[in-house]
N, C-alpha and C positions, 0 to 999 in steps of 0.2 A: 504494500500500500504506500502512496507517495501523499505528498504532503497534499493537506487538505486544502480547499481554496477559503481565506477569512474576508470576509464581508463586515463591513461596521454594522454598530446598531442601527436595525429600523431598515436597512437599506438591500436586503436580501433579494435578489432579482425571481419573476414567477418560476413555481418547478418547483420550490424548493419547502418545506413545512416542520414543526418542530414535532414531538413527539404530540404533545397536546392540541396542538394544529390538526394533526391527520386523526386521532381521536375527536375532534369535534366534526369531523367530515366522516366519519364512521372508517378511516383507517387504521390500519397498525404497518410500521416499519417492514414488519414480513422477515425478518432473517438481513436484510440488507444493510449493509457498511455506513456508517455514516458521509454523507457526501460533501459536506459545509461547515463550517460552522459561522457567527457570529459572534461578535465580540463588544463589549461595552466599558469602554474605561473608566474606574471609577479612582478615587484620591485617595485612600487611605489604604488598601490592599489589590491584588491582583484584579485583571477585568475579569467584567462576568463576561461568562461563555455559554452560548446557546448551540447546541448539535443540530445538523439539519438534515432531513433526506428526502430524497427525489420521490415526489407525489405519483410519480409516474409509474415508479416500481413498487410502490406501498401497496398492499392487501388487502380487502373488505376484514374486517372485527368481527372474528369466531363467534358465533351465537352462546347464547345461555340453554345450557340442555338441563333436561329435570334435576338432575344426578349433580350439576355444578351450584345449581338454586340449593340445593338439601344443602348440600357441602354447607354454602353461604350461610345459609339459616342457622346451620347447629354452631357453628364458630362463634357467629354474633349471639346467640343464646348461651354458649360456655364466656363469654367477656361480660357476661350480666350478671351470673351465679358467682354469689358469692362463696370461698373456700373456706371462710369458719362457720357460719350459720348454716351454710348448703340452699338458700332458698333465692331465688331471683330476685335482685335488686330493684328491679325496673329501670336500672340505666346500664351502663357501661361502666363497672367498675376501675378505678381511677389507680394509673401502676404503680402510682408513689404511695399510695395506702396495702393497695394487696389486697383488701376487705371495704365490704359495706361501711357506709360512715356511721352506719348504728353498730357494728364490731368495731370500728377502732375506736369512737368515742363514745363507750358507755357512760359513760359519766354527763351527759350532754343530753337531756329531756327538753320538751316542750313543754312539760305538764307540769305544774306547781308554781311557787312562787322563786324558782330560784332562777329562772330565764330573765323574769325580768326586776331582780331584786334591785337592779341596778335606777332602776328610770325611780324619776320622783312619785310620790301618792298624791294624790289628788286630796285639800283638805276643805 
């Protein structure tokens, strides 16, 4: 492979598409080499750099078959189960905890008067 041809920002001639480009046109890269790239200088470290490849060799985006939906489904259903309690959180448990935020902060109710001992009473 030889050198790639770089293009400034913004000024990449037709042909050419990022990965997220051909994804919003319903393509995928397909196996093929990156052909481009761009480039954007910025002042306090290295330019950013953007990959490019030719739209023309790019591929239609593999369908979703039953079998990959199921896949999808039990994944995001094991990121919601929580590992101390064992019961579904209802969201996405968060990796910097590990656990439901009712297992890592038990100590932490809604109920009583010690949520909001802090506000003033009304006299």
């Amino acid at each position: 492979m030889g050198t790639l041809p770089v293009y400034p920002w913004r000024l990449a001639p037709d042909g050419y598409a990022t990965r997220r480009q051909l994804r919003a046109r319903g393509l995928r890269p397909g196996g093929q080499e990156v052909a481009a790239e761009l480039r954007r200088p910025r002042r306090r470290c290295g330019p950013l750099v953007a990959y490019l490849y030719l739209i023309e060799r790019a591929k239609p985006v593999r369908p979703m078959t039953p079998g990959r939906w199921a896949a999808l489904a039990k994944a995001n259903a094991a990121r919601r189960l929580c590992p101390e309690c064992r019961r579904d959180a209802g969201y996405v448990i968060p990796t910097s905890l590990g656990m439901c935020t009712t297992c890592a902060f038990p100590d932490t109710t809604l109920e009583g008067p010690a949520w909001n001992s802090s506000l003033p009473t009304a006299r």
